[in-house]
N, C-alpha and C positions, 0 to 999 in steps of 0.2 A: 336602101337599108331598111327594115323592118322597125318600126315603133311599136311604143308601147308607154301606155300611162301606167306610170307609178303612182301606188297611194300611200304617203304618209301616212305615220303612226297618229297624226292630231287631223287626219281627216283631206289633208289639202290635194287637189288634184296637180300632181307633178306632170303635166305632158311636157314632151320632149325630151322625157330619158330613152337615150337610145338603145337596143339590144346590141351586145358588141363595141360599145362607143366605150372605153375605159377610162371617157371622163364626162358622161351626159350631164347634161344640162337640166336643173329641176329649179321650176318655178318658183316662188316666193310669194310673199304679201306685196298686194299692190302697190305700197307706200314703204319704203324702208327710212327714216329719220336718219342722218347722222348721229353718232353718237359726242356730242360734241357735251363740253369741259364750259361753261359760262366765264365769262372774265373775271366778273366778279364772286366768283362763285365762295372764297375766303375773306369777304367785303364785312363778316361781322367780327370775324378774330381782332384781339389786340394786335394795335402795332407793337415792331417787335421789341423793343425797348419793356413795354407792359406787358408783354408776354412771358416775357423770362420775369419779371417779377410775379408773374399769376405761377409758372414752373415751380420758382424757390421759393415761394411760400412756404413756409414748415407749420404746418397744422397742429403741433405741440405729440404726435405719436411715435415720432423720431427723435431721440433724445439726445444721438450725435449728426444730425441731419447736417448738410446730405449726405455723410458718409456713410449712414446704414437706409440710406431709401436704395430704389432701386437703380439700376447702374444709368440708365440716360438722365434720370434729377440728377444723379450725384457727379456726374461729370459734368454735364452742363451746369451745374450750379457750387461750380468750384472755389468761384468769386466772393463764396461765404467765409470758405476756408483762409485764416490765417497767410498771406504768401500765396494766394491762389489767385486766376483767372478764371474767365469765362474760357473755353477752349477755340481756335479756333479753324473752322471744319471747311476745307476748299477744294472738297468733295468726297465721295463714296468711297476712296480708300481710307480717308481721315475719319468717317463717320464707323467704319466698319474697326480699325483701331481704339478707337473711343469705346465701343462696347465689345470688345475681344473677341470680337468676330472675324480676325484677319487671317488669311490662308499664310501658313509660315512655310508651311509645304506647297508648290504650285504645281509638282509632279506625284504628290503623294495620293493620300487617301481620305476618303469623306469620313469626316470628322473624328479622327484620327491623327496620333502623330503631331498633334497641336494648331490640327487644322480643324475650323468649323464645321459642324454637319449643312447638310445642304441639298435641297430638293426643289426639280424644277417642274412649276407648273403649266400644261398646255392649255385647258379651259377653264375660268373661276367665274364663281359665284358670288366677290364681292366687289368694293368698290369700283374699280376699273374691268368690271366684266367682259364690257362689250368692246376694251381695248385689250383683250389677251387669247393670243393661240398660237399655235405651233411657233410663228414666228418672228412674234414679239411675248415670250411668254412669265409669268412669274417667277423670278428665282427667292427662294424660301434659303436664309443662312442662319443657324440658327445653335445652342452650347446643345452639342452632343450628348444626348443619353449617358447617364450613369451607369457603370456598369453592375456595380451591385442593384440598379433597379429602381434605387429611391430616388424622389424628386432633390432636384441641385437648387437650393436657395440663391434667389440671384440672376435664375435663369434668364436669357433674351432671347427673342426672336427677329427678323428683317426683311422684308417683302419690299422687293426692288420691280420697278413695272417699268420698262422703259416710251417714253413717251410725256409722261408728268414731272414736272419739277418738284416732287417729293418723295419721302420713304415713310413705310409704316414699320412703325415698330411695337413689340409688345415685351415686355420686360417687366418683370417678379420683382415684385416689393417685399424683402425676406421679414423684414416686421409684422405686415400686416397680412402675408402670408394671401396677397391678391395681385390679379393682373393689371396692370397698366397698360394702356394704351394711347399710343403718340401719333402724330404726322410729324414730319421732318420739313421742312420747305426751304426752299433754297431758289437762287435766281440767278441767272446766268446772263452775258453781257445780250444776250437776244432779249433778256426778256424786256427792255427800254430802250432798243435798238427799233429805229423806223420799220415799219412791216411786220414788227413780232419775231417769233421762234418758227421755226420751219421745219420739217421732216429729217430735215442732215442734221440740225441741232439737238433735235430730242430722240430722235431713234437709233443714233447710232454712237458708241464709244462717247462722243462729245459730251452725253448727256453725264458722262461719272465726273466729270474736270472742271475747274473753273468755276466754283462757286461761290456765292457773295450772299450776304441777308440772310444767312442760315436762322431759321426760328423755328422752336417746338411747342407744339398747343398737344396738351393732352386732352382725353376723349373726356372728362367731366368739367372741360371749358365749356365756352360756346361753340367749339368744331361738333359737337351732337347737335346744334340746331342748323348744320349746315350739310350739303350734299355728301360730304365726307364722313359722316357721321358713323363710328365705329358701331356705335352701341346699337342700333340695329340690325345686327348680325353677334355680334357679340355680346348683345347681355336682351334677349328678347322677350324679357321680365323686368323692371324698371327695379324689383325687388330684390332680383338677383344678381349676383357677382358675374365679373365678366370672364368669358372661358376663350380658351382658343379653339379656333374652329380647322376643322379637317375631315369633312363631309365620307369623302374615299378614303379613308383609314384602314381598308382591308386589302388583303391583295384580291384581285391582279392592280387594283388603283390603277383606274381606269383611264383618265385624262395625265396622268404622271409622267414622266418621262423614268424612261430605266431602261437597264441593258438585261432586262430579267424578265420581263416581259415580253408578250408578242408585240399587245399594244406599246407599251412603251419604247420598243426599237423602231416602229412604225413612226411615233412622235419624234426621234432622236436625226432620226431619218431626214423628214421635211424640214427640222430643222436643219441639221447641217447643208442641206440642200440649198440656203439659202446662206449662212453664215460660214460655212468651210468648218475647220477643222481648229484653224488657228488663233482665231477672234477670242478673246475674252469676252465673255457674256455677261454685264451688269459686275456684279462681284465675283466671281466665280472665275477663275482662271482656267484658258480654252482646253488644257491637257487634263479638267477633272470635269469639264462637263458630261461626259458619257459615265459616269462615277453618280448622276442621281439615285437618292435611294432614300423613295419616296416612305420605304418602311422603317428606317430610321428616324426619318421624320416622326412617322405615327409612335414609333415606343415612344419617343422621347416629350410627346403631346398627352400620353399615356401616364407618364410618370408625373408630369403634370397636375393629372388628375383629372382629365377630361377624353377618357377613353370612348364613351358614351356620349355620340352627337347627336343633338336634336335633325330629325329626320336623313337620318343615317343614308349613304349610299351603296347600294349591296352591291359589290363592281363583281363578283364571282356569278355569282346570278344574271344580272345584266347582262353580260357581256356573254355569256350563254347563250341566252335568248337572241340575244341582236345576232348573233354569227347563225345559227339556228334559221332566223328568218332570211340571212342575207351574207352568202359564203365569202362572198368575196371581203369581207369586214376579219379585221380592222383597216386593213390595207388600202383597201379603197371601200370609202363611205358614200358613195353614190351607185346604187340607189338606196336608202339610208336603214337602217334597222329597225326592229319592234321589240319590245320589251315590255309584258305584263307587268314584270316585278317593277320596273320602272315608273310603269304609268302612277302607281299608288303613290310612288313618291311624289311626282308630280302634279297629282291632284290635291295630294293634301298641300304644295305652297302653292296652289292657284288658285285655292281654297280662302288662302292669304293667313294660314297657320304657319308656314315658314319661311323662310328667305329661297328664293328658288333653286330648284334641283339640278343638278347636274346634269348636262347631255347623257341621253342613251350611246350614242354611239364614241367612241373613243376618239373621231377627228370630227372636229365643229368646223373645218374650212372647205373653203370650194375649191375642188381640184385644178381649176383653170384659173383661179383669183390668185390662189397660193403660185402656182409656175409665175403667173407673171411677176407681182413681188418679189419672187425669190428673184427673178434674172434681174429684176432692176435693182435690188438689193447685193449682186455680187458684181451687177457693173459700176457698184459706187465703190464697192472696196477693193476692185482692182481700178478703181480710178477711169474708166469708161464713160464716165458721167460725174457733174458733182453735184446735181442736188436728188432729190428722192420726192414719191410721192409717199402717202400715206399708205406705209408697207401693211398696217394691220387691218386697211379693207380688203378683208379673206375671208370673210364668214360665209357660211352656205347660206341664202337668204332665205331658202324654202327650211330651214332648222331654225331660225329666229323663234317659232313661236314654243318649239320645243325644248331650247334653253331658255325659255323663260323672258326673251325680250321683247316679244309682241304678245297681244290677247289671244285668244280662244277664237278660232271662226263661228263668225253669228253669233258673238257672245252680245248679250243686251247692256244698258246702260249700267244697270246694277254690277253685273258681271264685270264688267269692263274696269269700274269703278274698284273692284275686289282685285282683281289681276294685276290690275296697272299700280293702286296707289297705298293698298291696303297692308304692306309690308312695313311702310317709312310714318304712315300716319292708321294708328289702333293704339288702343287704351291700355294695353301693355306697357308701351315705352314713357321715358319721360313726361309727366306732366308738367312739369315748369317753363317745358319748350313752346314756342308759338309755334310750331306742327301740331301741336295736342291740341290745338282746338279745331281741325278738322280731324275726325273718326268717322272712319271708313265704318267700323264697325259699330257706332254707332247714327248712323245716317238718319236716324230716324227721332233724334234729340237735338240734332244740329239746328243752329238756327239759322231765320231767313239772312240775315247779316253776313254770317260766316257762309252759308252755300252763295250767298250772292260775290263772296272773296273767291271762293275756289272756281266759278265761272270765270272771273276774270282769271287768275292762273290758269285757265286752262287755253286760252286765246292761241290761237295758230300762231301770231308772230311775234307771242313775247320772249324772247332770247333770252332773260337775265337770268339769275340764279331762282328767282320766284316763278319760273316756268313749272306747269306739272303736266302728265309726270315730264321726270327731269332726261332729257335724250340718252344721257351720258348709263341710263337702266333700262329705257324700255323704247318702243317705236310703236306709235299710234299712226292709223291711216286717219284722214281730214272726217271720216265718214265714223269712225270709231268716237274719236273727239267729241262731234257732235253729241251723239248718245248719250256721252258723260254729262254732257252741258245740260241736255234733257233731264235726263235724270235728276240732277239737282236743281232744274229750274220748276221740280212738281212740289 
């Protein structure tokens, strides 16, 4: 059979894509990291008893609190109310009733008919990045667009990821007329069970049922001085209000799943390839998942008032370019696409101006990583097997650097240091947090004390949540690491 080396859009030499091979093999960074979750990594939140009192605090701006805060304070904080409780949540269809997010229709229509809107994500850009694609992907449930257009006081949103024992939520304070933003956590009989949680526990159905310790930290606790930290993507001004973010907000919305797009049936595809037909998926019941509608989504983020995202993704453009350079795209992403329009985007968050950009091309997975998870993923649900491996190691590893989870090749100390750290730690975000006293951006007022702290965070084998950077964003090779360490050892 005839070869040929392919070259990446960030420069990398792909040998062994084969001509004719309709699922070649393209090389990677030497070192790829696990994206792995710390133990401890919610080690500084209140426990939960003090954390529902940090929740119902009423700051005196609600004057029937919590009945006019926004709907997760005011359900969770019912216990204030006269004859009221704390509610409680023993999993994802309870939590999704709690904020009137429940499908009353499981055959009907997205967000419609008294069913929530809902859009499901294949590639992201934030917290659980480097645990979402085709076939563990984001589902987005969220109160359907107004039809007259104006923003709905009250609003909620629900970003379910399967794999983590939590949910993010973002829900409107009709008072104060600003967004909120929660983690949800919740524990299941694995999680103090010998061995831990395991792949059949968290990836599959198991993970909606059965829950115990449910507790909610909003994002202006201490969860912003922790890995989960909203406000780094959602408020990336420490001065400014927090927005909701939805990078693809235009069509064709590129990484989205939909029955309206090319890409989008391409995504709908390897998913069902893996999960059938009949599966419920997170919240979303299995007869409305082919019903995403990612543009729904986007008015209804619109009406919001946040139409306008910091470094926007132009999917109409993009996706030009990449088919352009590489016919066989969307359908098969190997060998992978190029995108000018793209690149801009992309230099400006590696630049470390914004949170990183979206894939160029519309599948982030390896065609051969994806088959095999998908078949051990339908032998578990026809029962062929009962336990599972780690269904969401599918990433194309020669694209890491281009979704933004490895550096730059040959990028120097400095460089490395902007790439890798320079998003979670800059003089933008919180100063009150102990992240703010390492700046990336200002590297050159840092003292010897604090760069002698981020050498030690940067050590090969420290595992805890004080690792940088943190696996769970980015993958350093041993030889990249160094360079940082150099760097701030001048």
């Amino acid at each position: 059979m005839n070869r040929t080396t392919c070259l990446g859009i960030a420069g990398l030499a792909l040998a062994g894509c084969m001509v004719g091979d309709p699922n070649p093999v393209e090389v990677g960074p030497s070192s790829i990291e696990a994206p792995v979750i710390p133990a401890d990594v919610f080690a500084p939140l209140n426990e939960p008893g003090a954390a529902h009192l940090e929740l119902c605090d009423n700051d005196g701006t609600h004057p029937l609190f919590p009945d006019d805060a926004d709907v997760i304070t005011r359900q969770f904080c019912q216990d204030l109310v006269p004859g009221g409780a704390i509610p409680q949540v023993h999993g994802l269809a309870d939590l999704q009733a709690l904020l009137g997010l429940s499908f009353v229709d499981p055959s009907g229509g997205n967000g419609v008919g008294g069913n929530p809107g809902f859009a499901i994500l294949g590639h992201s850009s934030a917290l659980t990045a480097r645990k979402v694609t085709t076939i563990t992907p984001t589902a987005f449930v969220f109160t359907p667009p107004a039809a007259d257009g104006k923003k709905q006081p009250g609003y909620v949103f629900m970003a379910f990821d399967p794999g983590e024992q939590f949910v993010e939520v973002a829900s409107h304070d009709p008072v104060a007329d600003e967004v909120n933003l929660y983690v949800v956590l919740f524990d299941q009989a694995c999680t103090t069970a010998p061995g831990g949680c395991t792949p059949t526990d968290l990836l599959t159905p198991a993970l909606t049922r059965d829950w115990t310790n449910v507790r909610v930290y909003e994002s202006e606790t201490a969860l912003n001085n922790t890995l989960a930290d909203c406000r780094q993507c959602h408020a990336t001004h420490d001065d400014q209000p927090q927005i909701l973010r939805m990078q693809e907000n235009t069509p064709p919305f590129t990484h989205w799943f939909s029955p309206d797009t090319e890409g989008g049936r391409a995504l709908l595809a390897d998913f069902h390839a893996a999960h059938g037909t009949a599966e419920d998926y997170g919240p979303i019941p299995a007869a409305l998942v082919d019903k995403s509608d990612p543009a729904l989504m986007a008015t209804m983020i619109a009406q919001a008032g946040f139409a306008t995202q910091p470094n926007a993704f132009d999917s109409a453009a993009i996706e030009a370019e990449v088919k352009a350079s590489a016919s066989a795209q969307p359908v098969n992403n190997v060998p992978r696409g190029d995108s000018p329009t793209w690149r801009a985007a992309y230099d400006a968050a590696m630049a470390g101006q914004f949170i990183a950009a979206p894939y160029h091309d519309v599948k982030i997975t390896d065609p051969r990583k994806l088959a095999t998870m998908s078949a051990a993923y339908r032998d578990w649900m026809s029962g062929a097997r009962t336990s599972l491996p780690d269904i969401r190691d599918v990433f194309l590893d020669s694209g890491l650097v281009d979704m933004g989870f490895a550096p730059s090749p040959g990028a120097d100390g400095k460089r490395l240091l902007v790439e890798m750290c320079q998003q979670c730690h800059n003089a933008n975000l919180d100063p009150t947090i102990t992240r703010d006293k390492f700046l990336v951006d200002r590297l050159d007022q840092m003292s010897r004390e604090e760069k002698d702290l981020a050498i030690e965070r940067l050590a090969p084998a420290l595992t805890t949540r004080l690792r940088m950077p943190p696996t769970l964003f980015k993958s350093v090779t041993p030889e990249e690491r160094q360079k940082m360490i150099d760097t701030l050892r001048q």
